[in-house]
RODO-2510 file (C-alpha; in nm, 4 decimals, decimal comma):
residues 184
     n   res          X          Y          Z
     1     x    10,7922    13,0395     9,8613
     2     x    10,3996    13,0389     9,7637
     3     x    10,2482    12,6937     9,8028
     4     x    10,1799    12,6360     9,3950
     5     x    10,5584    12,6555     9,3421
     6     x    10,6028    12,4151     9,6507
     7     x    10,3831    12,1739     9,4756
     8     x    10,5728    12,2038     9,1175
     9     x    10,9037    12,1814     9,3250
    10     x    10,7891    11,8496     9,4880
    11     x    10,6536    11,7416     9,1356
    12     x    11,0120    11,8314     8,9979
    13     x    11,2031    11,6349     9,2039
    14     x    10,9575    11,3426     9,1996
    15     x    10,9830    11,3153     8,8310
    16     x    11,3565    11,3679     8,8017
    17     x    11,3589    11,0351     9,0333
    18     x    11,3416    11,2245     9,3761
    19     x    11,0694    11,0846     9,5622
    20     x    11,1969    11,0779     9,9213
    21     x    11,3052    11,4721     9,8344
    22     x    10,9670    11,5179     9,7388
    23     x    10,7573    11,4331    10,0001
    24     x    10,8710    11,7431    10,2101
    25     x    10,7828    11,9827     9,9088
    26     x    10,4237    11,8270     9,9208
    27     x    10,3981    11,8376    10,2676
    28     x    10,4626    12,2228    10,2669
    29     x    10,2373    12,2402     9,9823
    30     x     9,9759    12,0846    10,1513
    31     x    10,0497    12,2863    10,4981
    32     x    10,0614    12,6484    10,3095
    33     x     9,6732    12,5446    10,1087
    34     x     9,7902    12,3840     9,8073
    35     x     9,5025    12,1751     9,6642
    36     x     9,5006    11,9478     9,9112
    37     x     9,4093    11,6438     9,6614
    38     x     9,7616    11,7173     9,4206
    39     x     9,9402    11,7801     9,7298
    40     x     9,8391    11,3975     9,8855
    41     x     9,8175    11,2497     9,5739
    42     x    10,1452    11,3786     9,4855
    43     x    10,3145    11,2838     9,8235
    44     x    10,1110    10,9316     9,8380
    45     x    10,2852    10,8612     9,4736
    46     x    10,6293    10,9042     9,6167
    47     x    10,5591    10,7267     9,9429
    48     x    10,4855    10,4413     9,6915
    49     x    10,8004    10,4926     9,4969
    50     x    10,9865    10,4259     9,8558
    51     x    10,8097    10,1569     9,9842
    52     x    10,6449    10,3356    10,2590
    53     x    10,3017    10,1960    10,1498
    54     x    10,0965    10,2008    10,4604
    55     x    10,1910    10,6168    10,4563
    56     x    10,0354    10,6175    10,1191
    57     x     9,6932    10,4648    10,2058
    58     x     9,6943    10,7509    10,4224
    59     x     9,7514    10,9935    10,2043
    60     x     9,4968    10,8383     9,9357
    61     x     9,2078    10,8065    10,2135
    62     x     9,2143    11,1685    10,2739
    63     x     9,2305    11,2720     9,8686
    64     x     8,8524    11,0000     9,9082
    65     x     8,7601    11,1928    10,1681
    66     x     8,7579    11,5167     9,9324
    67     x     8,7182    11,3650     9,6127
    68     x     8,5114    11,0769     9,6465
    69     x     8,5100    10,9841     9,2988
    70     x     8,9214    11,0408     9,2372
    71     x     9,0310    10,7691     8,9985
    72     x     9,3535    10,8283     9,0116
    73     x     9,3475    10,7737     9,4464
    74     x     9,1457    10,4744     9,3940
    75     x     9,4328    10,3144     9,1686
    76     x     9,7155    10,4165     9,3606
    77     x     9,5527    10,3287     9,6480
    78     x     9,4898     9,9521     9,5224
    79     x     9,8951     9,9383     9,4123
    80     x     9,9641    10,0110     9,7655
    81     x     9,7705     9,8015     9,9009
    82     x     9,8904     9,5161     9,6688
    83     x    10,2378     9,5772     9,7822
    84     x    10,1457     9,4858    10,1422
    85     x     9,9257     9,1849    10,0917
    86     x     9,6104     9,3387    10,1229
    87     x     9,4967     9,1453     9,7998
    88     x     9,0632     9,2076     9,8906
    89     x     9,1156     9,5990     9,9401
    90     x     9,3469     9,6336     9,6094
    91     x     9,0503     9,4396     9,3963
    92     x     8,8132     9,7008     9,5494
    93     x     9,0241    10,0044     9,4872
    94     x     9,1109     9,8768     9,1685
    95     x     8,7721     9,7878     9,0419
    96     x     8,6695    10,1001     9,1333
    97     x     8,9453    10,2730     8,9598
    98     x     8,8916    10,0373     8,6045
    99     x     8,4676    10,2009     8,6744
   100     x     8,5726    10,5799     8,6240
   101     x     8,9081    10,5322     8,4361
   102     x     8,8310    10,2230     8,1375
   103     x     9,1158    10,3267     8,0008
   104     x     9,4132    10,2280     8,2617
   105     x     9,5477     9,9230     8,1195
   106     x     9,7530     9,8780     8,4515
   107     x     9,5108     9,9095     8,6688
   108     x     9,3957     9,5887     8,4825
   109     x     9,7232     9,4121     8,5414
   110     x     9,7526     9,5039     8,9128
   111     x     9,4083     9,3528     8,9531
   112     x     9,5014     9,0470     8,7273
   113     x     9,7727     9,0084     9,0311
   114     x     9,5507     9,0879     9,3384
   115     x     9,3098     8,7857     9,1634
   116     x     9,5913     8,5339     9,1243
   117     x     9,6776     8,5956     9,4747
   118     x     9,3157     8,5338     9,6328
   119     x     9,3363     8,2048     9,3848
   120     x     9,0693     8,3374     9,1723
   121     x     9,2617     8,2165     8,8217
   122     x     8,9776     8,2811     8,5883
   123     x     8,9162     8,6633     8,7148
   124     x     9,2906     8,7217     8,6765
   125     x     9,3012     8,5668     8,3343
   126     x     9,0348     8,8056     8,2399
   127     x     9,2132     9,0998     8,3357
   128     x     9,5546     8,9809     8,2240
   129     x     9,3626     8,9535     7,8872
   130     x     9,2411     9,2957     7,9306
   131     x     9,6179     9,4198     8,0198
   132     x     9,7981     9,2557     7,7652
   133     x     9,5266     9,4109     7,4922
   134     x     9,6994     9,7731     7,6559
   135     x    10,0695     9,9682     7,5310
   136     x    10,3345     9,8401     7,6446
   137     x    10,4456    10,1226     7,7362
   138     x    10,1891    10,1786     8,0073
   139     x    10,2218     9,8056     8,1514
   140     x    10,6551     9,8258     8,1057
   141     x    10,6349    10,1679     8,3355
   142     x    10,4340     9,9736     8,6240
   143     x    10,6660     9,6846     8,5759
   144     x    10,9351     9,9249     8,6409
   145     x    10,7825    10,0915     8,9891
   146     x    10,6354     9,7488     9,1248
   147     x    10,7954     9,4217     8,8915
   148     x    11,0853     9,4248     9,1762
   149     x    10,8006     9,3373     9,4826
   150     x    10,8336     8,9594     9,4096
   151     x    10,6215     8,8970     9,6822
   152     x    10,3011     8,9859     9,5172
   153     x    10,3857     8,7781     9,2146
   154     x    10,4301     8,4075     9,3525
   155     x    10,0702     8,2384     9,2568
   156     x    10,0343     8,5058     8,9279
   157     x    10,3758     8,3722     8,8394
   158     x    10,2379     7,9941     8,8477
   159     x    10,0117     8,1436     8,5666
   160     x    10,3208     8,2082     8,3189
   161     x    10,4054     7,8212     8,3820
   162     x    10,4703     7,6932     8,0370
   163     x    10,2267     7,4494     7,9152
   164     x    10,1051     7,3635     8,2795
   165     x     9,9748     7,7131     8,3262
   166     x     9,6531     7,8053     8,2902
   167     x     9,7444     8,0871     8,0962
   168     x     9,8744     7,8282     7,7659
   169     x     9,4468     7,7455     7,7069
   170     x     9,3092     8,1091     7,7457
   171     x     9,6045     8,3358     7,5573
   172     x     9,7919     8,3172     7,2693
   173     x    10,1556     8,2480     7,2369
   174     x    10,2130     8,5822     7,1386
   175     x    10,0003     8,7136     7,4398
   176     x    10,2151     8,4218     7,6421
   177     x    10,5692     8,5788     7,5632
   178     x    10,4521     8,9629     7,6595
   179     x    10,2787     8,8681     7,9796
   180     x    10,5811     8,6739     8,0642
   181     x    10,8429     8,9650     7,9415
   182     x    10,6432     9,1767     8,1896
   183     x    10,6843     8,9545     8,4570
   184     x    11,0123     8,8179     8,4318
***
């Protein structure tokens, strides 16, 4: 088996809802010369999608170490280091994924979250802002790979709080209810 068809196997059965079964087809990719960023990106994606974050950063730090400007490592990079607490390094990833890609509405929302959790509200309402303006489409997918970690939402929760949140001066009603669909 060449390595290119190793690659689309591991992308196969990470988009039929395979990751753990993918990780070994991107490993082998990677092993037989695959393009070494698709192959770690790929593989650091499904290490995500199991919870194996640290194994992720990994993966992401060497797609940096080729592709210093890889927008796509930055932001996955940030999500996984959300997922473990590491609230500074996810702002920094993320930031840096929001400079080359404007366009990644959740990149805005992870942020938003990474903010509320260093107890910088106003930053976070500024992004959440920036989210909510996004499809939901794009925001309800990262909901549905990361809205089950509730231990990354606790202080951006206390935003959603009714009338006592900050959130109730700085967004609409309307903006209210779809930050707190995502979220609940």
């Amino acid at each position: 088996m060449n390595e290119r068809h190793l690659f689309q196997e591991g992308q196969k059965l990470y988009l039929t809802g395979q990751p753990r079964e993918s990780i070994g087809s991107f490993t082998e990719a990677a092993d037989e010369g695959c393009n070494p960023v698709n192959s770690y990106l790929g593989r650091g994606a499904a290490y995500i999608a199991i919870g194996e974050f640290e194994r992720a950063i990994v993966d992401f730090h060497r797609v940096l170490r080729i592709d210093e400007d890889n927008e796509r490592a930055f932001y996955f990079r940030g999500i996984a280091y959300l997922n473990i607490g590491g609230f500074e390094d996810a702002v920094i990833d993320l930031t840096r994924s929001i400079e080359l890609n404007h366009d990644r509405g959740t990149a805005f929302l992870a942020r938003s979250i990474a903010y509320a959790e260093l107890g910088k509200t106003d930053e976070s309402l500024r992004d959440l802002k920036t989210a909510i303006a996004f499809s939901n489409v794009e925001v309800e997918s990262f909901m549905n790979l990361f809205g089950n970690n509730r231990t990354f939402f606790g202080k951006y929760m206390a935003l959603l709080d009714g009338d006592r949140g900050p959130l109730s001066i700085v967004l609409s009603e309307e903006e209210i209810a779809k930050a707190q669909k995502w979220i609940h």
